[in-house]
Biotite code that builds the C-alpha atoms (Angstrom):
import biotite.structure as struc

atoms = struc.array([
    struc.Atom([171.660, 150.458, 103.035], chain_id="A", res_id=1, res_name="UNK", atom_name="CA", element="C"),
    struc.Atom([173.188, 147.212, 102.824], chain_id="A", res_id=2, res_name="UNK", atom_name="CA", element="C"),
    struc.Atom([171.451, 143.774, 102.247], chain_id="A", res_id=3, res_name="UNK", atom_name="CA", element="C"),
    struc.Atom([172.057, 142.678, 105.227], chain_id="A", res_id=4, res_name="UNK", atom_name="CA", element="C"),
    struc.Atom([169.816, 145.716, 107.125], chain_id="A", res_id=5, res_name="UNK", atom_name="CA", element="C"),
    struc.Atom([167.212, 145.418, 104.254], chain_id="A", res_id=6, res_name="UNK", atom_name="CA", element="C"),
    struc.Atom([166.930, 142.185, 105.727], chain_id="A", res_id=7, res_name="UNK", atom_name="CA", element="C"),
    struc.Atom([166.767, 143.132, 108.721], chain_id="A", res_id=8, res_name="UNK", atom_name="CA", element="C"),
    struc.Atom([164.376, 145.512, 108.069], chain_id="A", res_id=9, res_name="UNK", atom_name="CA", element="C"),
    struc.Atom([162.026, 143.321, 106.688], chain_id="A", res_id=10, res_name="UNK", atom_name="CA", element="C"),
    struc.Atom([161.746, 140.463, 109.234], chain_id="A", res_id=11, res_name="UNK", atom_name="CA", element="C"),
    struc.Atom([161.313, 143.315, 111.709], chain_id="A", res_id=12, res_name="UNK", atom_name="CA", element="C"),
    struc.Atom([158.491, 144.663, 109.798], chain_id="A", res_id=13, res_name="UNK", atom_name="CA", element="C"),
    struc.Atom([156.876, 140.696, 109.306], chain_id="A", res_id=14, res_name="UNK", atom_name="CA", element="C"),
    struc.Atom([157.502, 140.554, 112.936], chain_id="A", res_id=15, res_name="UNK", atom_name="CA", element="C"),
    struc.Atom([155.171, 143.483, 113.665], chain_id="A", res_id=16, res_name="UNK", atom_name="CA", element="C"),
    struc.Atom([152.865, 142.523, 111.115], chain_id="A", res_id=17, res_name="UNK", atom_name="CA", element="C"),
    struc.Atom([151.788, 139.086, 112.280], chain_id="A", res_id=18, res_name="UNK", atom_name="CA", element="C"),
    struc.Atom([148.066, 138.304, 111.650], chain_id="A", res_id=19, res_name="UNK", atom_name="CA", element="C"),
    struc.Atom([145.130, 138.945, 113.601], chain_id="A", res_id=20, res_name="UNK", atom_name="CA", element="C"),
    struc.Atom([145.070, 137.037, 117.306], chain_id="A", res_id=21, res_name="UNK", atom_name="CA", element="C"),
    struc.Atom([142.361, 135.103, 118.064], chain_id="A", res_id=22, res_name="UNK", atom_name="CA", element="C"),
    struc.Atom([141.058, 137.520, 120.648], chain_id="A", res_id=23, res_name="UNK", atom_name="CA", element="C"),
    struc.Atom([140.238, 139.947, 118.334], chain_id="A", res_id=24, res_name="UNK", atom_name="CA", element="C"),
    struc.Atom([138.507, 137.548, 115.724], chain_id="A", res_id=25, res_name="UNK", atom_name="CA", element="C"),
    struc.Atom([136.179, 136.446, 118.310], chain_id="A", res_id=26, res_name="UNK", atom_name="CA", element="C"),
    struc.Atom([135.387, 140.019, 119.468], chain_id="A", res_id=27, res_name="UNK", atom_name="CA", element="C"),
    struc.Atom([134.254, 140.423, 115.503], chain_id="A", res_id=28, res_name="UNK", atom_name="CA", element="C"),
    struc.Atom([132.515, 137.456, 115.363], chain_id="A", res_id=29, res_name="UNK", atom_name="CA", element="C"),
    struc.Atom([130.604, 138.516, 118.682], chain_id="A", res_id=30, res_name="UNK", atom_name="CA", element="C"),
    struc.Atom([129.787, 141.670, 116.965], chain_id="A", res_id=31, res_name="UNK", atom_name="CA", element="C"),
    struc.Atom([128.821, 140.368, 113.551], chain_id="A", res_id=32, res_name="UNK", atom_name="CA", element="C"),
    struc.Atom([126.436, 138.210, 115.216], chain_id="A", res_id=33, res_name="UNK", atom_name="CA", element="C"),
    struc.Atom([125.047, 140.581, 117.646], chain_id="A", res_id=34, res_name="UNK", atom_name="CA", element="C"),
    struc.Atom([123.865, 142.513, 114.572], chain_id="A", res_id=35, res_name="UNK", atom_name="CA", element="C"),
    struc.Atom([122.552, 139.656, 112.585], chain_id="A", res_id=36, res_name="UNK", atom_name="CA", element="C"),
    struc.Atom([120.536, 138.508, 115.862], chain_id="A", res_id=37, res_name="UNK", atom_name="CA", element="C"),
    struc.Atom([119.310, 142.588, 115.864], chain_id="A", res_id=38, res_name="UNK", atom_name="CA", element="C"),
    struc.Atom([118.436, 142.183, 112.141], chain_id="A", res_id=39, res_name="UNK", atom_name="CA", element="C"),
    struc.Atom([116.649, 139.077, 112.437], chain_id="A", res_id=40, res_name="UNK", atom_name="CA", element="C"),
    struc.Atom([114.564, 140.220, 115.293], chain_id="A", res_id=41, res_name="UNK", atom_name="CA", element="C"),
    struc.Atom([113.534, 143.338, 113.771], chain_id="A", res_id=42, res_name="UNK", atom_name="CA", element="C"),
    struc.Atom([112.359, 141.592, 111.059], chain_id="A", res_id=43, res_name="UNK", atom_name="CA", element="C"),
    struc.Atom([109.763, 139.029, 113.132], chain_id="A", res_id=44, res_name="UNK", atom_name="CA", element="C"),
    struc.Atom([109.070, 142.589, 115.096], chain_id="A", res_id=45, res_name="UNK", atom_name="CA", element="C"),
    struc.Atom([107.963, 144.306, 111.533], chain_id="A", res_id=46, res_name="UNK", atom_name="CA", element="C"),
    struc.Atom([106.134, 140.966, 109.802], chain_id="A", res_id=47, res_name="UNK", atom_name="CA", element="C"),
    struc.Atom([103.883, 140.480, 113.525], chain_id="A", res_id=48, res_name="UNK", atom_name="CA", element="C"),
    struc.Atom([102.926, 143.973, 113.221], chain_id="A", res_id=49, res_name="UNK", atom_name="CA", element="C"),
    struc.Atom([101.953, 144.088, 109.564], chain_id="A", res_id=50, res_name="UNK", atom_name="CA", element="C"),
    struc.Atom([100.204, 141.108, 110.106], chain_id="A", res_id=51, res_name="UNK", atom_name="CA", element="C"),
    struc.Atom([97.939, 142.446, 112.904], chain_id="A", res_id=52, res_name="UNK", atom_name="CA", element="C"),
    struc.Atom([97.514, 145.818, 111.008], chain_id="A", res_id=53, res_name="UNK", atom_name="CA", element="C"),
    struc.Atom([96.330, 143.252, 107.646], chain_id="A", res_id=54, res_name="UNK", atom_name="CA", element="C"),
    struc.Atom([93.630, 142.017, 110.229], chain_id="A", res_id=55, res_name="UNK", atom_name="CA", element="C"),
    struc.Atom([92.510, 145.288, 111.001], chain_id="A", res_id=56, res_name="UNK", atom_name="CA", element="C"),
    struc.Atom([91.780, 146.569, 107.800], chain_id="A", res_id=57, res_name="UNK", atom_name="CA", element="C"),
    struc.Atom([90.296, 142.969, 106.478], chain_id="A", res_id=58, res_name="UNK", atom_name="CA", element="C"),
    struc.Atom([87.897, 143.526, 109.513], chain_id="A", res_id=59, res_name="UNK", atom_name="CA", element="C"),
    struc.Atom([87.352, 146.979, 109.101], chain_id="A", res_id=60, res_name="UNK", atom_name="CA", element="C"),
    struc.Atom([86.042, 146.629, 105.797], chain_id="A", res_id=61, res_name="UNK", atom_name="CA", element="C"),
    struc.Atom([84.002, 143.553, 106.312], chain_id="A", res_id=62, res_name="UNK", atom_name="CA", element="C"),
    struc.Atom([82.051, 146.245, 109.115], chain_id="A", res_id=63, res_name="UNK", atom_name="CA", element="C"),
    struc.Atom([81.684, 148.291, 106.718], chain_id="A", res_id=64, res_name="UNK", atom_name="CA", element="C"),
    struc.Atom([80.607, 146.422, 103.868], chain_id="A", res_id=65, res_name="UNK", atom_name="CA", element="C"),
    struc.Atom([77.951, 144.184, 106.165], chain_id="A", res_id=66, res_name="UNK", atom_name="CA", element="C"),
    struc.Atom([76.335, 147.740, 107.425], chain_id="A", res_id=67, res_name="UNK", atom_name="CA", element="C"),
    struc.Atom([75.883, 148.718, 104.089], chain_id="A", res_id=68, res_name="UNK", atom_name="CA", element="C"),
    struc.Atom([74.826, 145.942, 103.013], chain_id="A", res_id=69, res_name="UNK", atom_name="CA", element="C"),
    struc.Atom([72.037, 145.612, 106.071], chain_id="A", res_id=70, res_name="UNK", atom_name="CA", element="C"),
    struc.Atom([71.198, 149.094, 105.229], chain_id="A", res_id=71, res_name="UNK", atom_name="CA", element="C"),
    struc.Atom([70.210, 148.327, 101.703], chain_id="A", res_id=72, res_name="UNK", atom_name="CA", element="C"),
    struc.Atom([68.079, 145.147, 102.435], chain_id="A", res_id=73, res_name="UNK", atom_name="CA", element="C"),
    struc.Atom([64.785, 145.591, 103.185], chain_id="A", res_id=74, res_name="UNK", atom_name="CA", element="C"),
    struc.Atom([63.028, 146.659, 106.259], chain_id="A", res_id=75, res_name="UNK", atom_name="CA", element="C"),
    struc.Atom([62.078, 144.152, 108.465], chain_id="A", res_id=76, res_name="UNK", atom_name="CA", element="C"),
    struc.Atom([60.413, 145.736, 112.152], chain_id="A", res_id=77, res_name="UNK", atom_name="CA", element="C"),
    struc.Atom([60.733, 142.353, 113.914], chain_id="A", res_id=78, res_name="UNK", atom_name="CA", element="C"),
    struc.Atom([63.955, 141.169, 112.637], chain_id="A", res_id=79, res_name="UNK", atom_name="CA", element="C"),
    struc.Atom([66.368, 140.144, 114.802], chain_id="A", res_id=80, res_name="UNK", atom_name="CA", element="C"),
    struc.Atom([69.213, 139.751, 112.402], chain_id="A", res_id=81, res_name="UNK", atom_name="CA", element="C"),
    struc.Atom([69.849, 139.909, 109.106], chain_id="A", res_id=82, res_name="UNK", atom_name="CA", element="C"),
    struc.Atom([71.833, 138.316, 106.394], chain_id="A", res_id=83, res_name="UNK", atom_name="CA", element="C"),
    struc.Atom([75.521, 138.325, 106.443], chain_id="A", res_id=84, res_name="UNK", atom_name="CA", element="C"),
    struc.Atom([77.623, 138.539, 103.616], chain_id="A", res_id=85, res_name="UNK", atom_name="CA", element="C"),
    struc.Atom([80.346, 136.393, 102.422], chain_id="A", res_id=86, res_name="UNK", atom_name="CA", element="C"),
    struc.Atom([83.727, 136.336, 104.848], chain_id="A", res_id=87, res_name="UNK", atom_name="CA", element="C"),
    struc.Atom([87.253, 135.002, 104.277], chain_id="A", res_id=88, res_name="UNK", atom_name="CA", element="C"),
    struc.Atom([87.568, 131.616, 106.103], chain_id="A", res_id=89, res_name="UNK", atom_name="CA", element="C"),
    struc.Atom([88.800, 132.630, 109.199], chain_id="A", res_id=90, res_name="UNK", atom_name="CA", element="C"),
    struc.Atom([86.689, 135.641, 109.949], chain_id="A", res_id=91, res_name="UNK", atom_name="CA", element="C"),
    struc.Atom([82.711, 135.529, 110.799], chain_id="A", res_id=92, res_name="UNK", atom_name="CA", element="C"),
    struc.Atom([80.408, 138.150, 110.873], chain_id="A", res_id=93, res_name="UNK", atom_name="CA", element="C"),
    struc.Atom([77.608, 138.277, 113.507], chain_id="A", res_id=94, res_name="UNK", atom_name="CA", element="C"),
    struc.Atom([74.332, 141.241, 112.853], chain_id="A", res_id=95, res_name="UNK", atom_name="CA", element="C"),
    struc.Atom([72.611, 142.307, 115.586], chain_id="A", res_id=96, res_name="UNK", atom_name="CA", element="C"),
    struc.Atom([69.357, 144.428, 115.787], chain_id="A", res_id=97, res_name="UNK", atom_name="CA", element="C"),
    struc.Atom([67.832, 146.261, 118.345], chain_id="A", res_id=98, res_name="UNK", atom_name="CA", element="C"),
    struc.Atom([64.704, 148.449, 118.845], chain_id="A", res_id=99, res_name="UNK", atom_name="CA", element="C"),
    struc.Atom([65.965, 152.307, 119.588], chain_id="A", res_id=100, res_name="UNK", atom_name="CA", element="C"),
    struc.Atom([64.364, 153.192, 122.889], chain_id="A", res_id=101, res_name="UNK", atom_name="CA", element="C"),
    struc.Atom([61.795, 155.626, 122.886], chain_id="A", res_id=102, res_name="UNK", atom_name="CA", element="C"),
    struc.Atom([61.275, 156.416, 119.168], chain_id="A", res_id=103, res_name="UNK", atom_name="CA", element="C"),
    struc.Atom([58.889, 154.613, 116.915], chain_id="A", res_id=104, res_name="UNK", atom_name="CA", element="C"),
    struc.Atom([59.064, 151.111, 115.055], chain_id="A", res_id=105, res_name="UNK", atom_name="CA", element="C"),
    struc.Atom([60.684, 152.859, 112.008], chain_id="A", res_id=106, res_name="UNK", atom_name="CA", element="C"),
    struc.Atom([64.305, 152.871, 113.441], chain_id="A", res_id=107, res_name="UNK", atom_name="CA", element="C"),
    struc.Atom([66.215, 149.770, 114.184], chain_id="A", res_id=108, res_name="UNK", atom_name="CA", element="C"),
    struc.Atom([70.004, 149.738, 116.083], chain_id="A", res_id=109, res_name="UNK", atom_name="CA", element="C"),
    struc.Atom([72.114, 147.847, 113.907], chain_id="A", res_id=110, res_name="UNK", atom_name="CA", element="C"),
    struc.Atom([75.361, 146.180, 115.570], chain_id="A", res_id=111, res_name="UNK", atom_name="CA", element="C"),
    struc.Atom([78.218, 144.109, 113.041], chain_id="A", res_id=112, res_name="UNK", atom_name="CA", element="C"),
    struc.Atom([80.680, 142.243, 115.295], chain_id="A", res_id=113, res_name="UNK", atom_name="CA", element="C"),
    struc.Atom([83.598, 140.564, 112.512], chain_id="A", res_id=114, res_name="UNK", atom_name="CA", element="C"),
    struc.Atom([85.499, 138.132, 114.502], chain_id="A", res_id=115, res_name="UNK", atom_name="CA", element="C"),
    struc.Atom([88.525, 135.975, 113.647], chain_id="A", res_id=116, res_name="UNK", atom_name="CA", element="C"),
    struc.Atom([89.256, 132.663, 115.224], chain_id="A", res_id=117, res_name="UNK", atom_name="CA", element="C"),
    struc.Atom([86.260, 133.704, 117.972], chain_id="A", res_id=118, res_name="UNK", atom_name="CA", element="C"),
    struc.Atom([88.036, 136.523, 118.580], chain_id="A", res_id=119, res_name="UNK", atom_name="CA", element="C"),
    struc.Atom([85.932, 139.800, 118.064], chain_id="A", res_id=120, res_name="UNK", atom_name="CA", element="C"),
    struc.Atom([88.301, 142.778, 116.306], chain_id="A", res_id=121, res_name="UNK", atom_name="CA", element="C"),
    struc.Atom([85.578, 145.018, 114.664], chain_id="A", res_id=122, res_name="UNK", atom_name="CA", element="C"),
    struc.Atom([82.664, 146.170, 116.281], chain_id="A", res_id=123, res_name="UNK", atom_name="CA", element="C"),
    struc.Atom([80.206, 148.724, 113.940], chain_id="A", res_id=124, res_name="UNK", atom_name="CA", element="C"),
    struc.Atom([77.074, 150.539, 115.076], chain_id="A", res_id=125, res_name="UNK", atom_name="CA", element="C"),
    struc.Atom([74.360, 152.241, 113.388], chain_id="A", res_id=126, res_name="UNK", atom_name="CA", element="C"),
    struc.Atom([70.840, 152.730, 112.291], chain_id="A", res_id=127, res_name="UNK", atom_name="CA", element="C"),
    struc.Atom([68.443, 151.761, 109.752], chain_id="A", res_id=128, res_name="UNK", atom_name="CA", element="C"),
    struc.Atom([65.611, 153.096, 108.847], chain_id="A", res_id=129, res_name="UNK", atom_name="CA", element="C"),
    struc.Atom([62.447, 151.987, 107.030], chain_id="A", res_id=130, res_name="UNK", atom_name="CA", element="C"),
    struc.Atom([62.132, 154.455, 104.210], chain_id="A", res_id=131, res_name="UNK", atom_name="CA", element="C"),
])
């Protein structure tokens, strides 16, 4: 080949090649951002769920530990409540007792309600006895 068709060759070839139009750079901007707003949104999806699991568990286990610790204090047949134990800030605890219907004074219903921002989330039943 001869210069001059290498040259011709080549501004053919830069011809085809010209860079990318702005049609198509907005089409991948629109994409890229379509999957950073996914991303994003998936994230504040995951982080409100863990959160409301955390609250579940917190109040699962404050149930749990107020029972047993109700069930370990002493027997009192005409208490009403007893004492609660210690809760973060935002949760309460609230002990309720009842008189079991048609057995003797020896059994009391014992009810835990844990509640966060007045909100009750745990609710635990169950009986103590005076041993």
């Amino acid at each position: 080949m001869t210069g001059k068709g290498i040259r011709t060759q080549i501004r053919t070839m830069v011809r085809d090649q010209m860079g990318l139009g702005l049609v198509e750079t907005l089409v991948a901007v629109a994409i890229l951002g379509t999957a950073v707003v996914a991303f994003a949104s998936g994230l504040s999806a995951g982080s409100i769920a863990v959160r409301g699991q955390d609250e579940i568990a917190v109040s699962q286990g404050l149930a749990q530990t107020q029972m047993e610790y109700t069930k370990s204090y002493a027997y009192n047949p005409g208490a009403a409540t007893y004492p609660a134990v210690a809760s973060p800030a935002d949760y309460s605890i609230a002990v309720g007792v009842s008189a079991v219907p048609g057995t003797d004074t020896n059994i009391q219903k014992i009810t835990v309600t844990v509640s966060r921002e007045g909100q009750a989330v745990t609710t635990v039943e169950g009986y103590k006895l005076n041993r």
